[in-house]
Backbone bond lengths (Angstrom), bond angles and torsions (degrees), N, CA, C in turn:
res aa  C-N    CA-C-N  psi(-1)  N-CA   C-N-CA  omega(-1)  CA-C   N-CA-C  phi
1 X - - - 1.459 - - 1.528 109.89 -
2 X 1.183 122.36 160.60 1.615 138.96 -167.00 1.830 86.61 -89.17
3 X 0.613 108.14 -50.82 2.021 103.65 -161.14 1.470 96.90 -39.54
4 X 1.697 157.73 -41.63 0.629 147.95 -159.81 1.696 107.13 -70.15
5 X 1.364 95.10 -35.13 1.783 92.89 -176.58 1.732 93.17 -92.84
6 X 0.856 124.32 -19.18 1.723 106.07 -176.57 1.481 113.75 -75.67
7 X 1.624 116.68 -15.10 1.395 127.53 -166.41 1.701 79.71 -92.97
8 X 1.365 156.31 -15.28 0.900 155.32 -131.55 1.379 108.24 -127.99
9 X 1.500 107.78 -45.16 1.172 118.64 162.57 1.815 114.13 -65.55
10 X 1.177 102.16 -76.92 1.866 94.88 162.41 1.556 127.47 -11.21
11 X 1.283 105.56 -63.11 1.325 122.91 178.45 1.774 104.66 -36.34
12 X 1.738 92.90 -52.57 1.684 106.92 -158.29 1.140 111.35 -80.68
13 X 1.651 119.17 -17.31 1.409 141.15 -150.06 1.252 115.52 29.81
14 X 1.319 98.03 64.11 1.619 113.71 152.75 1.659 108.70 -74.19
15 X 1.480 124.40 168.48 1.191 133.46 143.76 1.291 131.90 -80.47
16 X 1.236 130.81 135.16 1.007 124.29 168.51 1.577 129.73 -162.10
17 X 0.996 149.33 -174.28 1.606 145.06 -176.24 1.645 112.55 -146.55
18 X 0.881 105.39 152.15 0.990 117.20 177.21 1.871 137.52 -81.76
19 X 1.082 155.74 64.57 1.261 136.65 -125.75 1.863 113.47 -118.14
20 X 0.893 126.01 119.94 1.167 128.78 -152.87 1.336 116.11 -145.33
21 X 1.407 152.20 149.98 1.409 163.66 152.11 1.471 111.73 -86.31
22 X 1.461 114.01 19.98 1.516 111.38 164.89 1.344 121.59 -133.98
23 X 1.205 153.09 162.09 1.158 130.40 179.51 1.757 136.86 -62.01
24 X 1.029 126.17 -167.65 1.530 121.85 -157.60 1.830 94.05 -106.63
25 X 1.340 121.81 4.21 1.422 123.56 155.87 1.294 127.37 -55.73
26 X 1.871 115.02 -44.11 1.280 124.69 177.37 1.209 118.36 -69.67
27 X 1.574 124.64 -9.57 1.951 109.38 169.37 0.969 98.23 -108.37
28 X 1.608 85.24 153.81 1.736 106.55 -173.92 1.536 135.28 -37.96
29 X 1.026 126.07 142.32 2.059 108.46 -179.66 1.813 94.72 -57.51
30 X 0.990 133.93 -24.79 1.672 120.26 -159.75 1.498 104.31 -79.90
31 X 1.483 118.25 -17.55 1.181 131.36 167.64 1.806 129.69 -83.46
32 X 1.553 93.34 9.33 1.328 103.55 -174.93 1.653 135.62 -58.77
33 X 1.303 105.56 -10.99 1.691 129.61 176.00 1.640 124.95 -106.77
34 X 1.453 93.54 -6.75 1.553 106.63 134.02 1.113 174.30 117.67
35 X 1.702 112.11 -115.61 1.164 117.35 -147.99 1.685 120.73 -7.54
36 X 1.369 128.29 163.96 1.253 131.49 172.38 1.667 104.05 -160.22
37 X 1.620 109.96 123.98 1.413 102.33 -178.64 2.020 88.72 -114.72
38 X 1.116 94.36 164.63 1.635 105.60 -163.26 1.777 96.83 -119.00
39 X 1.507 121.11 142.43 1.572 105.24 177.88 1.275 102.44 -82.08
40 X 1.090 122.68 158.83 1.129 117.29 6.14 2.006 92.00 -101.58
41 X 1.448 99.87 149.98 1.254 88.84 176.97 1.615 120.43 -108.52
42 X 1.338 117.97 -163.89 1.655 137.65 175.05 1.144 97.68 -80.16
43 X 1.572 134.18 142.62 1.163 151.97 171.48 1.679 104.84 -72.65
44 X 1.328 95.36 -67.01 1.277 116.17 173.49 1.698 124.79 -33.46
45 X 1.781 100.63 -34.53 1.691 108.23 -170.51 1.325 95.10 -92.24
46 X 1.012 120.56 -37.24 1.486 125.67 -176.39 2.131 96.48 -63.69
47 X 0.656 97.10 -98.30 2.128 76.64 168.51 1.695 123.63 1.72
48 X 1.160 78.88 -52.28 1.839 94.37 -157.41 1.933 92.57 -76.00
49 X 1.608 101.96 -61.25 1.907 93.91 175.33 1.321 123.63 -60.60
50 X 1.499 131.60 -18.64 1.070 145.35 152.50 1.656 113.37 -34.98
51 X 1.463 88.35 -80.09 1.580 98.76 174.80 1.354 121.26 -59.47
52 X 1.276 124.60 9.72 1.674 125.35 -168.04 1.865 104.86 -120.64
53 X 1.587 97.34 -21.85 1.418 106.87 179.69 1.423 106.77 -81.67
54 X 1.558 110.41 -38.68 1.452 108.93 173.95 1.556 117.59 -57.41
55 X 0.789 109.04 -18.02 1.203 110.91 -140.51 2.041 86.42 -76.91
56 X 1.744 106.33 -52.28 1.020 115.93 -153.49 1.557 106.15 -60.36
């Protein structure tokens, strides 16, 4: 499973998202802030969360 590196990333405060073909039920509640894009996704949002992760 991914949660081991996302708790890892957190830790490091990396950015990152989540990307998945299932709904936003299957990650953990501790992962609740975020992001999660679902497939198929927006080209366009994927730009925009990109640019919003950099940002931080």
């Amino acid at each position: 499973a991914a949660y081991p590196i996302a708790d890892e990333l957190i830790r490091q405060g990396v950015p990152f998202v989540f990307y998945t073909g299932y709904g936003g039920e299957i990650i953990p509640e501790r992962f609740a802030g975020v992001k999660l894009w679902q497939k198929p996704f927006d080209p366009l949002e994927l730009v925009e969360d990109i640019g919003r992760l950099c940002r931080r």
